[in-house]
Backbone as JSON Lines, residues from 0, in Angstrom:
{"i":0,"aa":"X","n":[-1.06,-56.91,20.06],"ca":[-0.01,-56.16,20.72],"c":[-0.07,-54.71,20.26]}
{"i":1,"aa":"X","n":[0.17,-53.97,21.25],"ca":[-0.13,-52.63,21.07],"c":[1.55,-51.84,20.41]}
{"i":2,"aa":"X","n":[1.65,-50.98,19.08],"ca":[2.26,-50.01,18.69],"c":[2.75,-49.08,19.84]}
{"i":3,"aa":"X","n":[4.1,-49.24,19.56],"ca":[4.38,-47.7,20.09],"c":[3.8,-46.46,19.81]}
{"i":4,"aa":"X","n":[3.34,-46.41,18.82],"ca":[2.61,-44.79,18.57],"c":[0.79,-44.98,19.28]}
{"i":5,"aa":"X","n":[0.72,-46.15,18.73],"ca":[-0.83,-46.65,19.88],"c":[-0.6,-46.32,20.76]}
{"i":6,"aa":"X","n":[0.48,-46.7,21.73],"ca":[0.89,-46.28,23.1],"c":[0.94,-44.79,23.76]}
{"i":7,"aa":"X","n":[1.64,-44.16,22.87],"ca":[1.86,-42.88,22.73],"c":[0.73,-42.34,22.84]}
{"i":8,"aa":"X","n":[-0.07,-42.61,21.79],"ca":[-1.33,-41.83,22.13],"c":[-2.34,-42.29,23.11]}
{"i":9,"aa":"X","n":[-2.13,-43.2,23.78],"ca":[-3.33,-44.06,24.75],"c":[-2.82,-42.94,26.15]}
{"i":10,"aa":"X","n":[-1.57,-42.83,26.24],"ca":[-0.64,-42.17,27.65],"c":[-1.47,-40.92,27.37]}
{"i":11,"aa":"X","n":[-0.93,-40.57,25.89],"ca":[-1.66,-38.93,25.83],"c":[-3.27,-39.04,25.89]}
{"i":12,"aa":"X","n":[-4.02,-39.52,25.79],"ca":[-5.17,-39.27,25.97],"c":[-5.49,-39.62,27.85]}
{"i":13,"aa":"X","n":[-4.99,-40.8,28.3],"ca":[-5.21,-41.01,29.43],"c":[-4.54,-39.44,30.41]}
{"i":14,"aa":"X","n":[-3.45,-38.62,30.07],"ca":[-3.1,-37.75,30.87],"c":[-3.88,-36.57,30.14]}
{"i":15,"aa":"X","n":[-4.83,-36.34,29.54],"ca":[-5.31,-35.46,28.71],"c":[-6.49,-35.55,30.13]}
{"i":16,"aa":"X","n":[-7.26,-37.03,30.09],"ca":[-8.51,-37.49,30.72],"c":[-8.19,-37.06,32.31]}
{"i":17,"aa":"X","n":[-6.92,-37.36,33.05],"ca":[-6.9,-37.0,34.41],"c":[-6.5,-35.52,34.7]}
{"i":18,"aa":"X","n":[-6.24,-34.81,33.5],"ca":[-5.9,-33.41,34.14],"c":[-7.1,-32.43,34.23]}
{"i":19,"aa":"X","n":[-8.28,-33.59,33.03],"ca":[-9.79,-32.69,33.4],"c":[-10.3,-33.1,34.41]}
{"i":20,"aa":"X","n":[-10.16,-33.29,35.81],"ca":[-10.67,-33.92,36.58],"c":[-10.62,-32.86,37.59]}
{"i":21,"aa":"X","n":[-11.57,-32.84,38.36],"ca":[-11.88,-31.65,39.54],"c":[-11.36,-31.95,40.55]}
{"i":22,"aa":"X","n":[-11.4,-30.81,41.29],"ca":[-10.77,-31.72,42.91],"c":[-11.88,-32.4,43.58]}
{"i":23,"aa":"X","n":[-12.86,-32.22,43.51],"ca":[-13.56,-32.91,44.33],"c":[-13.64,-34.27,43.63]}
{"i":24,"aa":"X","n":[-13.63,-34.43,42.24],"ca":[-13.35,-35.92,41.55],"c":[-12.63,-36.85,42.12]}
{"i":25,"aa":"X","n":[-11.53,-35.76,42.47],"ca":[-10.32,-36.8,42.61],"c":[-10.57,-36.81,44.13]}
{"i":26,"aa":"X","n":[-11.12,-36.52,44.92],"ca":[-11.23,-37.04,46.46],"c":[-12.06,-38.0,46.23]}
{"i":27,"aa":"X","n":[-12.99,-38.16,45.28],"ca":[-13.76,-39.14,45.7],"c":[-13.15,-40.4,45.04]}
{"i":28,"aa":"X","n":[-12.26,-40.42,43.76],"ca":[-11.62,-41.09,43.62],"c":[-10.26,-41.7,44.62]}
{"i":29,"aa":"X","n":[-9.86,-40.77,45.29],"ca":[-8.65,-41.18,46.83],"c":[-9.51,-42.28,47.54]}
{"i":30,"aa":"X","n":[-10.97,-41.77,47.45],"ca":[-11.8,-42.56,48.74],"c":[-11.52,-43.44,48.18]}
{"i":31,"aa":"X","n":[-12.76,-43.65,47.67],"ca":[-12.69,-45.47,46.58],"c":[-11.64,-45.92,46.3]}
{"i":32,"aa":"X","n":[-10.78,-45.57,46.11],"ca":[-9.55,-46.56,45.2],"c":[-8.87,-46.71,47.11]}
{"i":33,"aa":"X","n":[-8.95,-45.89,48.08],"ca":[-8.04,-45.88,48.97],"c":[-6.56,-45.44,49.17]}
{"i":34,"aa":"X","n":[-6.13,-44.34,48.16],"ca":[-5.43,-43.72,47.58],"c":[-5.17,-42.49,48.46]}
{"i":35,"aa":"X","n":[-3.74,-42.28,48.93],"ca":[-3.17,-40.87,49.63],"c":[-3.54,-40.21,48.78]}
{"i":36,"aa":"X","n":[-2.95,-38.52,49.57],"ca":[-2.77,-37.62,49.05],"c":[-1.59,-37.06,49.2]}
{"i":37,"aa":"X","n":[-1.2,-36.63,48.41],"ca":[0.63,-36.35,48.45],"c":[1.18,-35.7,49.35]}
{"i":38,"aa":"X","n":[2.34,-36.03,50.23],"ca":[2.52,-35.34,51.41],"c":[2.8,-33.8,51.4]}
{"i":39,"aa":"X","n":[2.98,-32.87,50.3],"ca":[3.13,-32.04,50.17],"c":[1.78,-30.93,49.2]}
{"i":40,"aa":"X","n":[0.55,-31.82,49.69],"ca":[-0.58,-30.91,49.25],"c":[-0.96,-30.42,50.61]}
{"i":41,"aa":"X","n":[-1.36,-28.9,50.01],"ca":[-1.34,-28.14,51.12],"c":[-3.53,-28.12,51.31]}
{"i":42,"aa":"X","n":[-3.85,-28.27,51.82],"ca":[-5.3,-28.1,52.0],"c":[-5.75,-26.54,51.85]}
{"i":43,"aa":"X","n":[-6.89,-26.69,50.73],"ca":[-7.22,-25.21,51.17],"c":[-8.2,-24.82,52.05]}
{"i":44,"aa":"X","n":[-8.13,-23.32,52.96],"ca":[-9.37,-23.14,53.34],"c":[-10.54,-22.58,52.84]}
{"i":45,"aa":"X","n":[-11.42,-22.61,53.75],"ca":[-12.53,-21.83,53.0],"c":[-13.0,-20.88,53.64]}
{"i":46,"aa":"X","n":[-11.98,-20.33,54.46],"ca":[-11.87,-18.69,54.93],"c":[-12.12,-17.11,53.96]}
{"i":47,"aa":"X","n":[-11.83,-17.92,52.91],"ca":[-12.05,-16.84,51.63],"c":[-10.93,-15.55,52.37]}
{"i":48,"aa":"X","n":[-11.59,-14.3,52.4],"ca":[-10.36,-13.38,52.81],"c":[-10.71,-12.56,54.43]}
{"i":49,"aa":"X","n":[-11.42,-13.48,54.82],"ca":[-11.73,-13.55,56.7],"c":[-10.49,-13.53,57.08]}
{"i":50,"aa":"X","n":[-9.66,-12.69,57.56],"ca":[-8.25,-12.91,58.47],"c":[-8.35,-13.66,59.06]}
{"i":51,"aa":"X","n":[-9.36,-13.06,60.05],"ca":[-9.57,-13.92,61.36],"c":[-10.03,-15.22,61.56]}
{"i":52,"aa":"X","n":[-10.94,-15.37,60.54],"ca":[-11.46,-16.65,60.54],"c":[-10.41,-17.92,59.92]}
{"i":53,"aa":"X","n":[-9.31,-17.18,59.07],"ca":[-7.8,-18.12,59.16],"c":[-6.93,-17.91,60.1]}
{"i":54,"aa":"X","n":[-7.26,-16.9,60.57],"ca":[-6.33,-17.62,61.75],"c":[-6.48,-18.45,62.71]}
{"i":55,"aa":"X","n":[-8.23,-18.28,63.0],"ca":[-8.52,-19.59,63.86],"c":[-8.88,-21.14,63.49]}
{"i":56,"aa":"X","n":[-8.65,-21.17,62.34],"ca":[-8.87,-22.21,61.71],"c":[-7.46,-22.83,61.75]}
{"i":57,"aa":"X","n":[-6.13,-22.06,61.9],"ca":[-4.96,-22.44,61.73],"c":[-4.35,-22.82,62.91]}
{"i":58,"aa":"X","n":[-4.92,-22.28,63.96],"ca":[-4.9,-22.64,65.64],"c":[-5.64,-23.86,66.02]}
{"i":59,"aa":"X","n":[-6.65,-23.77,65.25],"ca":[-7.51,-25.36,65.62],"c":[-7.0,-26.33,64.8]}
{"i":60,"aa":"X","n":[-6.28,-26.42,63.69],"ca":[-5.69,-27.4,62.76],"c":[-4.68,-27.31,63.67]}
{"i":61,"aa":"X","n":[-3.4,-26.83,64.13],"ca":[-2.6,-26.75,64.62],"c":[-2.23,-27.6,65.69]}
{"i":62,"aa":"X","n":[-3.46,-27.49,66.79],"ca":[-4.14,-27.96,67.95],"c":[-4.12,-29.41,67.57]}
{"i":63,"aa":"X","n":[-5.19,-29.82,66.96],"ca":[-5.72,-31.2,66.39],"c":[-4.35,-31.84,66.17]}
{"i":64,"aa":"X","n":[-3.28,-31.26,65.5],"ca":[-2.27,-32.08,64.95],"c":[-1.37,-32.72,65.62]}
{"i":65,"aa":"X","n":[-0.86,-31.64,66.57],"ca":[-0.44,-31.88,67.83],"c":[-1.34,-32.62,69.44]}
{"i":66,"aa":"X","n":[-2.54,-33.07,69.18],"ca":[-2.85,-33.56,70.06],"c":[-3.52,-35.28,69.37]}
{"i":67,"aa":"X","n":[-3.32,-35.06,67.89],"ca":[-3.3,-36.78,67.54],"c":[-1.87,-37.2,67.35]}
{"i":68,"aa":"X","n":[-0.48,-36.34,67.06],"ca":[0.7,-37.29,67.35],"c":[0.87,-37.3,68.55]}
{"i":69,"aa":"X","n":[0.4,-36.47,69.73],"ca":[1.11,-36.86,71.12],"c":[0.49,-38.07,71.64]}
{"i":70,"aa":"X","n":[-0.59,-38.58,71.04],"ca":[-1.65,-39.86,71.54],"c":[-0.88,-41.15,71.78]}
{"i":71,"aa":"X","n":[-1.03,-41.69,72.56],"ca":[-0.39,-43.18,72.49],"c":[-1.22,-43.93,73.49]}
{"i":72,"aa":"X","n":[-2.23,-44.96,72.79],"ca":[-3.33,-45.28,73.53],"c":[-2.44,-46.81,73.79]}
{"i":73,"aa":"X","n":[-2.14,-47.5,75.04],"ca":[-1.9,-48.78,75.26],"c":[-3.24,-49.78,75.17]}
{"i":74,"aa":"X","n":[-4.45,-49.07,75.15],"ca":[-5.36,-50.48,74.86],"c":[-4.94,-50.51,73.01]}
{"i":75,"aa":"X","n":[-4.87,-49.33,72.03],"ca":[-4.76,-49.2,70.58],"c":[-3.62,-50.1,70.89]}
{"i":76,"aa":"X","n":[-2.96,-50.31,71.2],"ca":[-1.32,-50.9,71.34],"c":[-1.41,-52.22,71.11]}
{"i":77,"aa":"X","n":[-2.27,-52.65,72.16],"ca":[-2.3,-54.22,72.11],"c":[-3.25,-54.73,71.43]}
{"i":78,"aa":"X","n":[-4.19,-53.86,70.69],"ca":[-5.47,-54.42,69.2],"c":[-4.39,-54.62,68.47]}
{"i":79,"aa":"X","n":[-3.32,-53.74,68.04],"ca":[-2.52,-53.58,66.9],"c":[-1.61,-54.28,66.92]}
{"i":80,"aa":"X","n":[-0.99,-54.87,68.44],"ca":[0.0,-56.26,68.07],"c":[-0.8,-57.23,68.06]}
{"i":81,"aa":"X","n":[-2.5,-57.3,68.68],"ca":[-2.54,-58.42,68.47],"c":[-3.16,-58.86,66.93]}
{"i":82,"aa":"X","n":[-3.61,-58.12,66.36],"ca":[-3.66,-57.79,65.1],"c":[-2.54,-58.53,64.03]}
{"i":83,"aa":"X","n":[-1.3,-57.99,64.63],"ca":[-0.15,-58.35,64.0],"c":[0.4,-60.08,64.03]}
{"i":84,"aa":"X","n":[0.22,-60.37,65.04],"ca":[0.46,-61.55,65.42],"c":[-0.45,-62.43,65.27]}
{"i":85,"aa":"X","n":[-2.26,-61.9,64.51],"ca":[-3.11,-63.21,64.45],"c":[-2.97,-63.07,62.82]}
{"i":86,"aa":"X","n":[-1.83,-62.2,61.93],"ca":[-2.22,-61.8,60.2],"c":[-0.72,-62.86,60.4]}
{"i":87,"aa":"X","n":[0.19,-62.81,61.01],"ca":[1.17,-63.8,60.81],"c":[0.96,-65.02,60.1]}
């Protein structure tokens, strides 16, 4: 059985171990494990200091976002109930 101060230090080393971790680490860790990303991470670009090239990058993200929530496919509809109804 593990000590509270064992403990203590296992937390501290384990949050020591994930704060050295890169971003690209941790995407590949999201992949594999199948793990979100927090609804309030903002993506960066890689416009560097191109105005223009953020702004069209922000029109085409923009675009995309609004044209996958307006989607509502009725064949997706009926994979996904029937989906539902053969995991019952």
């Amino acid at each position: 059985m593990m000590t509270k101060r064992k403990q203590v230090k296992s937390n501290q080393q384990t949050t020591e171990r994930v704060a050295k971790v890169t971003a690209l680490e941790e995407q590949v860790i999201r992949m594999r494990k199948g793990l979100s990303a927090p609804v309030e991470l903002v993506l960066e670009h890689k416009a560097g200091n191109n105005i223009e090239l953020k702004a069209k990058l922000d029109a085409i993200e923009r675009r995309v976002l609004e044209a996958a929530g307006a989607r509502t496919s009725s064949t997706k509809s009926k994979i996904v109930s029937a989906l539902r109804r053969k995991n019952r």
